[in-house]
C-alpha positions as CSV (number, residue, x, y, z in Angstrom):
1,X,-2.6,-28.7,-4.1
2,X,-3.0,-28.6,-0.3
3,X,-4.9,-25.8,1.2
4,X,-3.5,-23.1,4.2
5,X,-5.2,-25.5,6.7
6,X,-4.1,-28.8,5.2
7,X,-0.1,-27.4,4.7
8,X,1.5,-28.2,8.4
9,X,2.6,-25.2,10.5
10,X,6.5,-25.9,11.7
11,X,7.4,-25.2,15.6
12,X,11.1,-25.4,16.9
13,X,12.0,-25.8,20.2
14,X,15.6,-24.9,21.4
15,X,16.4,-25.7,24.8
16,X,19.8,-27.3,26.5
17,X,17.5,-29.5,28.6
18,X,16.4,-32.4,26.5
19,X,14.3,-33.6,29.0
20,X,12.0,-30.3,28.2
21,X,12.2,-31.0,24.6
22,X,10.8,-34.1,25.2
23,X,7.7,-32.7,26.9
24,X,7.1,-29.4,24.5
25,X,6.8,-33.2,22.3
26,X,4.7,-35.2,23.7
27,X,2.5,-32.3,24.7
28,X,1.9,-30.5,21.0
29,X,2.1,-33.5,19.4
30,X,-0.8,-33.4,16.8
31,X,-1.6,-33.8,13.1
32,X,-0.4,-31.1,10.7
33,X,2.2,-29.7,13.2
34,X,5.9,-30.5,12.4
35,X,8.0,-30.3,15.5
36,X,12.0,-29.6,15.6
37,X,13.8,-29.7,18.6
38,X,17.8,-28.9,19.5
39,X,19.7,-28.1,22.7
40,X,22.4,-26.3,20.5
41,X,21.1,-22.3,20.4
42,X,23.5,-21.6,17.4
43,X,22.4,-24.5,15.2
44,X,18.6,-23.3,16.2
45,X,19.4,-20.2,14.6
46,X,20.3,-21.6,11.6
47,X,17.0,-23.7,11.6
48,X,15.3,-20.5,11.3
49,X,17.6,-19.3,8.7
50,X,16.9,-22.6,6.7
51,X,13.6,-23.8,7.2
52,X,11.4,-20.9,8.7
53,X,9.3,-22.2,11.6
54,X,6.1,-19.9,12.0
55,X,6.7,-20.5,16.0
56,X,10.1,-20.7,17.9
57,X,9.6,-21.7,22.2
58,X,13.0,-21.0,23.0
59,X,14.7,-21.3,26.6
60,X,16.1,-18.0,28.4
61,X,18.8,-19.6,30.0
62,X,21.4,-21.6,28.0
63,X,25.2,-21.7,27.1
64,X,26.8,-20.0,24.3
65,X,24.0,-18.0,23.1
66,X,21.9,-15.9,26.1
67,X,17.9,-16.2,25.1
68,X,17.3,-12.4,25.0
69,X,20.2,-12.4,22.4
70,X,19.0,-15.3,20.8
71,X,15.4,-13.5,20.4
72,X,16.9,-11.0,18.9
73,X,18.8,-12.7,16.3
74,X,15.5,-14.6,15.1
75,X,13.7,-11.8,15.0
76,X,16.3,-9.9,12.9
77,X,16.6,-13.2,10.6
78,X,12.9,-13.6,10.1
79,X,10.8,-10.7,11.4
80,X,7.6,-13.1,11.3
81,X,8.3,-15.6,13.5
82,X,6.3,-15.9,16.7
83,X,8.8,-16.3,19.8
84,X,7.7,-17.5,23.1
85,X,10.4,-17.6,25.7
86,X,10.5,-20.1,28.6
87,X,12.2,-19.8,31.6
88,X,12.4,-21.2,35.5
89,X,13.9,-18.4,37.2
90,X,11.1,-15.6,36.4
91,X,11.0,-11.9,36.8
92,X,8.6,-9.2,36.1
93,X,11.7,-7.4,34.3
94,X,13.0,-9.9,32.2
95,X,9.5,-10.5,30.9
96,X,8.7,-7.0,30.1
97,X,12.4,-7.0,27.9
98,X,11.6,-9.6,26.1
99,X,7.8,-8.2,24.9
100,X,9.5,-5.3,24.3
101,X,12.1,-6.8,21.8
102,X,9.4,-8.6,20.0
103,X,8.6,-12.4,22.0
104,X,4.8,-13.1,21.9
105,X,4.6,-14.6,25.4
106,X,6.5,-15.4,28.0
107,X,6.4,-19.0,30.0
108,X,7.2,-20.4,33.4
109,X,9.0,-23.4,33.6
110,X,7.5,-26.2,34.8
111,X,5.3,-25.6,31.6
112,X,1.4,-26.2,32.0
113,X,0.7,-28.6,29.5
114,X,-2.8,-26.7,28.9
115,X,-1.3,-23.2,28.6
116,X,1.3,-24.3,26.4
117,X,-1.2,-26.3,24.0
118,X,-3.5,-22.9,24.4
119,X,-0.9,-20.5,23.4
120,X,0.5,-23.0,19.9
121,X,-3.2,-23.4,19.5
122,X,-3.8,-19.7,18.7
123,X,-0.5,-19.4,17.1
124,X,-1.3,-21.8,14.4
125,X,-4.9,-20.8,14.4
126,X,-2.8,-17.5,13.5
127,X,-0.3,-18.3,10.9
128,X,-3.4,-20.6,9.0
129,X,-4.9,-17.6,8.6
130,X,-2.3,-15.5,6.8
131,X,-1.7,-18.6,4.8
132,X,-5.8,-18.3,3.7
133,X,-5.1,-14.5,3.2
134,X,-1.8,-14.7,1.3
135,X,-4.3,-17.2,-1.0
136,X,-7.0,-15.1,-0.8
137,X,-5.1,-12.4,-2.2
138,X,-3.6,-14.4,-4.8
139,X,-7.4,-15.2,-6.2
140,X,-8.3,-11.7,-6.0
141,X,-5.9,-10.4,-8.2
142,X,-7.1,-12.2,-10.8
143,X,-10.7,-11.2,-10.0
144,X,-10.3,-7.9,-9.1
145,X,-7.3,-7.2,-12.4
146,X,-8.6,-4.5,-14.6
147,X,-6.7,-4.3,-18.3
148,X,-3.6,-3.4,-16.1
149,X,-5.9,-1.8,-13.1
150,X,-6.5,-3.6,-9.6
151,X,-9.0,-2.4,-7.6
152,X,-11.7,-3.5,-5.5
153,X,-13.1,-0.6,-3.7
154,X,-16.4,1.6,-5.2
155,X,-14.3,4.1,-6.4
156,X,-12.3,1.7,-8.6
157,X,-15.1,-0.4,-9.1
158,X,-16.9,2.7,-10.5
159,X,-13.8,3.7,-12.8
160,X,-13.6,0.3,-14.4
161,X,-17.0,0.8,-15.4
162,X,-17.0,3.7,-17.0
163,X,-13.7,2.8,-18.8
164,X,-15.4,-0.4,-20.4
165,X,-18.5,1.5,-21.5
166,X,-17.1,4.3,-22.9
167,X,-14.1,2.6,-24.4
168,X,-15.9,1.6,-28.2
169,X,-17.2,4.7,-28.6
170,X,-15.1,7.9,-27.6
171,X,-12.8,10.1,-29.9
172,X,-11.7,12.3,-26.6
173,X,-11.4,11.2,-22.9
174,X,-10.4,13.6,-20.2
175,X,-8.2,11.8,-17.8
176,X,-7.7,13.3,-14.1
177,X,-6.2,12.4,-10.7
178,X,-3.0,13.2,-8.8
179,X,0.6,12.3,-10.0
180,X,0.8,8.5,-9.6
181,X,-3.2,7.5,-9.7
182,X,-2.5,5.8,-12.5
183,X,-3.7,8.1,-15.2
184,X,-1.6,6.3,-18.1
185,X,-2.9,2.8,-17.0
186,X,-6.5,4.2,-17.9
187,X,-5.5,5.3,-21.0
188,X,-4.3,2.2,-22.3
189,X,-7.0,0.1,-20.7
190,X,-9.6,2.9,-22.8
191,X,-7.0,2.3,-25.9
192,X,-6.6,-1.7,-25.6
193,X,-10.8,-1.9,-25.1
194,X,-11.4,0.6,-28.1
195,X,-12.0,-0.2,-31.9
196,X,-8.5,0.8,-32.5
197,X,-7.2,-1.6,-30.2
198,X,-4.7,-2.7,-33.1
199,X,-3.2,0.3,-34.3
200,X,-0.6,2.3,-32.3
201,X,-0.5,3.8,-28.6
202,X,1.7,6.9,-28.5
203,X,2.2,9.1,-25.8
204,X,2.8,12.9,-25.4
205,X,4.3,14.4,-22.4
206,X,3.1,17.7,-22.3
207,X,5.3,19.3,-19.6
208,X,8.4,17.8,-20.6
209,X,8.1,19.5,-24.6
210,X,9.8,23.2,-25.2
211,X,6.8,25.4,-26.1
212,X,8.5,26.2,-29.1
213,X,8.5,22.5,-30.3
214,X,5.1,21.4,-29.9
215,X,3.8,22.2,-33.0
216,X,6.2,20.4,-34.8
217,X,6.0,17.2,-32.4
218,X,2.4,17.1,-32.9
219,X,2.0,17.7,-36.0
220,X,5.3,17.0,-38.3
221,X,7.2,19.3,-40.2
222,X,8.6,19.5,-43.7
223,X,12.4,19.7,-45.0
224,X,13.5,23.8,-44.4
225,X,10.4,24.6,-42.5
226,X,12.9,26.2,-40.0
227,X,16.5,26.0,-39.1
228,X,17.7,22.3,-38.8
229,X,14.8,20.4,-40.4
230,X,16.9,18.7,-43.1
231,X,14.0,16.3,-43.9
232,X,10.5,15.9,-43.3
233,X,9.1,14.2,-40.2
234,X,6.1,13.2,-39.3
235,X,4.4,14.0,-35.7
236,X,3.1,11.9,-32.8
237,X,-0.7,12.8,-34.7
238,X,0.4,10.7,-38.1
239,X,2.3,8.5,-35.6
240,X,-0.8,7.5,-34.1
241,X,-3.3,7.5,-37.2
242,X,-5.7,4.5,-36.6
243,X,-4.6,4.3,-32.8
244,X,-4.9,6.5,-29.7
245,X,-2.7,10.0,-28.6
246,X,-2.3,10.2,-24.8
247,X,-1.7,13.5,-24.4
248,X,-0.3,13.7,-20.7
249,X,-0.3,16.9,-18.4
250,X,-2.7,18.7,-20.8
251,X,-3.0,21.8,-18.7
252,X,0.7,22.5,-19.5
253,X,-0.1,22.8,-23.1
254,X,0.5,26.7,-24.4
255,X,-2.4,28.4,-25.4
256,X,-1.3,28.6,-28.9
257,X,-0.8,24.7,-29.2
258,X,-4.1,24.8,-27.5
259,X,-5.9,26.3,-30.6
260,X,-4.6,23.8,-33.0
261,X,-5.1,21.2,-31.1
262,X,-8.7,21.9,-31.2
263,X,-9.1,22.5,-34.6
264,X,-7.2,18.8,-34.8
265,X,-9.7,17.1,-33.0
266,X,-12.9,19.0,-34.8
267,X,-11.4,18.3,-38.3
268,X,-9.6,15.5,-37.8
269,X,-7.1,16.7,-40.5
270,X,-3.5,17.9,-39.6
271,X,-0.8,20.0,-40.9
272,X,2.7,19.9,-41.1
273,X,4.9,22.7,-39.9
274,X,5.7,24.7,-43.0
275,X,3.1,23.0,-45.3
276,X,0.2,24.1,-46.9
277,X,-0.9,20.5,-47.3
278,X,-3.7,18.9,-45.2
279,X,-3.4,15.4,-44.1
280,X,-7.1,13.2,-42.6
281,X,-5.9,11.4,-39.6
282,X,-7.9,9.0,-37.7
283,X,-7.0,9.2,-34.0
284,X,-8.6,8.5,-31.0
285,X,-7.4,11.0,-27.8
286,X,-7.4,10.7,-24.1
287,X,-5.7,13.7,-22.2
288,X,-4.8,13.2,-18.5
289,X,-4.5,16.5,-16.3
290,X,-3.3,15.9,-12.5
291,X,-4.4,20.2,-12.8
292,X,-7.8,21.9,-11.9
293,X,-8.8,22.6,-15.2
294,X,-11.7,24.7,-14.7
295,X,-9.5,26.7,-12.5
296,X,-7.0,27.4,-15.4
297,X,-10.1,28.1,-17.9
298,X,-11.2,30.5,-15.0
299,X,-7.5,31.9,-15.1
300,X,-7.4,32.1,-18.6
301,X,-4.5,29.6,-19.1
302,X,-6.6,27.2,-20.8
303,X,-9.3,27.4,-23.6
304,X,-12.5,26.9,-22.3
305,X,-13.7,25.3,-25.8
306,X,-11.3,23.0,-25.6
307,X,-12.3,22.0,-22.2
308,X,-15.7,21.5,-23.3
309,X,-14.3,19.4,-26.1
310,X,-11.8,16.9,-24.1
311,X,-14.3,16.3,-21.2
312,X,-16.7,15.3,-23.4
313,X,-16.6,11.8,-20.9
314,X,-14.2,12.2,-17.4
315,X,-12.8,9.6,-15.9
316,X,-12.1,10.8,-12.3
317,X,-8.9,8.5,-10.4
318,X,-9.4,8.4,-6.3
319,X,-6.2,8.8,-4.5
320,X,-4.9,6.1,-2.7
321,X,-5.7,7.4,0.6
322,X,-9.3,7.1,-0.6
323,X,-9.5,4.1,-1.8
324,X,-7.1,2.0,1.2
325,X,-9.5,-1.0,0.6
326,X,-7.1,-2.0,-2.7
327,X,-4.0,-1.4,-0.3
328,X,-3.6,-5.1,0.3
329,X,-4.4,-6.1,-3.0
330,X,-1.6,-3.9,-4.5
331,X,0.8,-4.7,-2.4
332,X,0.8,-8.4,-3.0
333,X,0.7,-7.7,-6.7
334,X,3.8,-5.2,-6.1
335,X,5.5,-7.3,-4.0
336,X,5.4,-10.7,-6.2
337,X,6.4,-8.6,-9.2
338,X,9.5,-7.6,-7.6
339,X,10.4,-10.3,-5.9
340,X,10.7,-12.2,-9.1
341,X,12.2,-9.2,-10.8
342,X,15.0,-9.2,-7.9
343,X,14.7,-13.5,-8.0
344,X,13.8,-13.5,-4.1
345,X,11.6,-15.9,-2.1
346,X,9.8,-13.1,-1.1
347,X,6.0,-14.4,0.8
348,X,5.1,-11.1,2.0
349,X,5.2,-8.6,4.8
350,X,5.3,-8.7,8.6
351,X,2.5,-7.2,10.5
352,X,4.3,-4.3,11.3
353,X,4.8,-3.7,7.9
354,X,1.3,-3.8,7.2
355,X,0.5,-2.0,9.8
356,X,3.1,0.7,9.0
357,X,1.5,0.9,4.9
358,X,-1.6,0.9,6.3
359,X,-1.4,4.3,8.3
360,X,0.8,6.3,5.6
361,X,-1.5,8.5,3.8
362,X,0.7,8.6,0.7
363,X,1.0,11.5,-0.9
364,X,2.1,10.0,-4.0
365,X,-0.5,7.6,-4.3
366,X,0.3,4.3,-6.3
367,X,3.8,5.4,-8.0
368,X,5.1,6.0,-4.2
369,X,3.7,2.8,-3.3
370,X,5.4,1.0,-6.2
371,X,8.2,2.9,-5.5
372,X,8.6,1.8,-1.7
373,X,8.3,-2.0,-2.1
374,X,10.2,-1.9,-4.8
375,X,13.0,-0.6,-2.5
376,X,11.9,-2.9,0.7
377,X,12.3,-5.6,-2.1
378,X,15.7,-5.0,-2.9
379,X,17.1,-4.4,0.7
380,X,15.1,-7.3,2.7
381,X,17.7,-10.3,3.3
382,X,15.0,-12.9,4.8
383,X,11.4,-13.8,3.2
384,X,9.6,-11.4,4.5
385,X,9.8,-7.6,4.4
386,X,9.9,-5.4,7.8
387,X,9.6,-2.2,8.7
388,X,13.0,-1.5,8.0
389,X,13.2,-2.3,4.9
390,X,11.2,0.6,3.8
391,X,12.6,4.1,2.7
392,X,13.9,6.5,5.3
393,X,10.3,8.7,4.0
394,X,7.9,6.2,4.5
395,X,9.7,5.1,8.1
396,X,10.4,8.4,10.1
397,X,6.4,9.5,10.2
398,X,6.2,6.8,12.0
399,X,9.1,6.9,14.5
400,X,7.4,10.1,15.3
401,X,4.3,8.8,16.0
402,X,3.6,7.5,19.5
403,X,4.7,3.9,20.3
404,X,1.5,2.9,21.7
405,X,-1.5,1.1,19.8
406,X,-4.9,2.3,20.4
407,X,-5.8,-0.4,19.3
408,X,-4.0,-2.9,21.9
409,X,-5.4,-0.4,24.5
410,X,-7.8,-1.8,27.3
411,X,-11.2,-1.4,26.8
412,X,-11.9,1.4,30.3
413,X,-8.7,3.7,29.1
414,X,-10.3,3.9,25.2
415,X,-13.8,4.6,26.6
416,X,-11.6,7.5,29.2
417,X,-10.1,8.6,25.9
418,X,-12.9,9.1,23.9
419,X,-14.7,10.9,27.0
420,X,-12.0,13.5,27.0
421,X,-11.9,13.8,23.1
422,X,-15.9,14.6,23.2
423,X,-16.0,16.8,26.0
424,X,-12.9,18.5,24.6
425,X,-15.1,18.9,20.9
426,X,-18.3,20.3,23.3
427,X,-16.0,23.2,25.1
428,X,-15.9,20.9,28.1
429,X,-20.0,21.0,28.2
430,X,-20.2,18.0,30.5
431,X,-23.9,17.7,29.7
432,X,-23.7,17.5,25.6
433,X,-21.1,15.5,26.1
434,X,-22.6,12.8,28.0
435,X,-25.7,13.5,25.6
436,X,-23.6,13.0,22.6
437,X,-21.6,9.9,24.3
438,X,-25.2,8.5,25.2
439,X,-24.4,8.1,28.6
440,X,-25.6,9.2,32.0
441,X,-23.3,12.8,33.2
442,X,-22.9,10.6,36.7
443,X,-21.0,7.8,34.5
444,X,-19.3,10.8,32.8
445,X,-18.0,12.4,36.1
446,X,-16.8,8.6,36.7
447,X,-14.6,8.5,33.5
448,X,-13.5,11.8,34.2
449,X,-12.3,11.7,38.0
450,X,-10.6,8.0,37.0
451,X,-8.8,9.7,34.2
452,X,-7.4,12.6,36.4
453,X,-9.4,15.4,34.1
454,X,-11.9,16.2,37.3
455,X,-9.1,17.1,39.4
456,X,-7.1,19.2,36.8
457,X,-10.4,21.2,36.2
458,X,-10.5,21.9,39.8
459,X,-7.0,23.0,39.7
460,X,-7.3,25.5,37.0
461,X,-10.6,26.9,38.8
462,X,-8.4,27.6,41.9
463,X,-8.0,31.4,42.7
């Protein structure tokens, strides 16, 4: 199997001239760099559709289909590809449009045989890369795969390891994070690494069980214990006998359940509703809470002595925002499980995209995650999922946000931002500030007069 840099990176030219398209040619000719050429703009889009060049030079002026247009229509069809226009009859305007819409550069005809060669160079310098990431990733899901888990930041890192170690020995594990964390995952991970590894997993929603019911759900009940029990049944405890009990969303338990749970889990013998009889069960139990426990013991709406008795050992999940180091990691682990789900040639995600995941803070953690390219799966049409192939939620945060990039800001304007922000932190004390900035207050005034803020102070100051 070839690697990124042995695979060849595919460039199509489309121009009506073929005398250009014999010099784009003869001038990028090289190994591992398949050229495709046409003077017909409508069969060039349809190269893209078919074949997916990583970089399209494409000619501003031609018949049938305009170049803007034609940008536009690749970009729509395959969000990934790198577009470099080239034109003879150049204007400071048309150039601005066509960064604006999405081109990567913009060329003057005649073409300089060293600029071209320059800008390809770092374009398939480029797209080698994200090939070696895209494999990169690949490998580290298998490393970095956890009984079901991924993660490779130190807070996952640490949960994995205090999963494996506790897993042979506990008879209660307290399980806590947000909604969507992944508190279930943990619980079968602790359940598939435990001594009862062969016997049954059974799971107990807590919050979504009528109070009146959980006695019986738990623990069984015999024929005419109450109205409508016209046989015996046995609950999730005998259920699980030799195996583990997720209880999920403990805290919603009612303080009477509460009770007999804990005499359950001291005993390990049950009851059945309306029997005398007492049953030995053998069953392992990891309760998940996304509640402050010791607030509700504080409250009085949970037993403190059962408190005591599930957290025993506490496995703590991060939220996502905390742990954005696995962000890439799960996404290409979401994103191939849905794209074979959905039977898509799905290889990824634009760099707006990534760019888009990477500043959501996600309140929901992994389940909204999940949830989102699941959807971007199912509406993209090309290979590669863009920013508008997310959810309306996940996009209009940032349509608020401002349009500019701090990071593709020059290097004087950041330094005149971060002035401001310091002295604006200090109460405008020029001297901290310049103190604080490690930098002389005459270089500060500097920063400050070019960015306009010396003159506005003056303003204010004015009687």
């Amino acid at each position: 199997m070839k690697t990124a840099d042995e695979l060849p990176i595919l460039l199509l030219a489309i121009d009506d001239d073929p005398q250009s398209l014999e010099f784009v040619k003869d001038a990028l000719a090289q190994e591992n760099l398949e050229i495709l050429t046409t003077t017909d703009p409508e069969l060039g889009l349809e190269l893209v559709l078919r074949r997916h060049p990583q970089i399209v030079l494409l000619d501003l002026v031609m018949p049938k289909i305009g170049g803007m247009e034609l940008l536009e229509r690749i970009l729509e069809a395959d969000p990934g590809t790198n577009v470099m226009l080239m034109t003879g009859h150049y204007s400071t305007e048309a150039a601005v449009e066509a960064i604006q819409k999405g081109a990567y550069d913009y060329l003057n005809k005649p073409l300089s045989v060293e600029k071209l060669r320059q800008r390809v160079d770092q374009l398939m310098a480029e797209a080698r890369q994200r090939r070696r990431t895209l494999q990169l990733d690949r490998e580290l899901l298998k490393v970095y795969e956890f009984e079901g888990l991924l993660g490779r930041s130190p807070l996952m890192l640490d949960v994995f390891t205090r999963v494996r170690r506790v897993a042979p020995h506990f008879r209660t594990v307290l399980v806590t994070g947000a909604t969507g964390t992944g508190k279930e995952l943990v619980a079968r991970a602790l359940h598939r690494l435990s001594p009862a590894a062969s016997g049954r997993f059974a799971v107990c929603n807590c919050s979504a069980i009528v109070e009146t019911l959980f006695e019986s759900e738990l623990f069984g009940y015999v024929k005419g214990a109450f109205t409508g029990a016209t046989q015996d049944k046995s609950g999730l405890f005998e259920y699980a006998n030799g195996g583990t009990l997720f209880l999920d969303e403990i805290g919603e338990m009612p303080l009477a359940t509460q009770a007999k749970l804990l005499r359950v889990l001291q005993s390990q013998e049950i009851q059945r509703v309306g029997s005398p009889a007492v049953r030995k069960v053998d069953v392992r139990v990891v309760a998940a809470t996304n509640r402050d426990l010791r607030a509700r013991v504080a409250d009085k709406e949970f037993r403190d002595d059962l408190y005591y008795r599930l957290s025993m050992v506490e496995v703590k999940l991060p939220l996502l925002a905390e742990r954005k180091e696995d962000l890439p990691l799960l996404v290409r682990y979401l994103v191939e499980r849905f794209a074979t789900q959905y039977n898509k040639p799905i290889r990824g995600l634009t760099r707006r995209a990534q760019a888009l995941l990477a500043r959501y803070m996600w309140p929901g953690n992994v389940r909204e995650l999940e949830n989102a390219l699941g959807h971007a799966c199912m509406m993209v049409e090309g290979d590669l999922i863009d920013v508008r192939d997310f959810p309306d939620t996940l996009r209009k945060p940032a349509e608020r946000e401002p349009v500019e990039d701090e990071d593709l800001i020059p290097l004087d304007e950041l330094q005149r931002r971060h002035a401001l922000r310091v002295l604006a932190r200090v109460g405008g004390n020029k001297k901290r500030a310049a103190e604080i900035l490690g930098i002389a207050r005459t270089t500060l005034y500097q920063l400050l007069a070019e960015s306009g803020a010396e003159q506005k102070e003056t303003e204010q100051i004015k009687p």
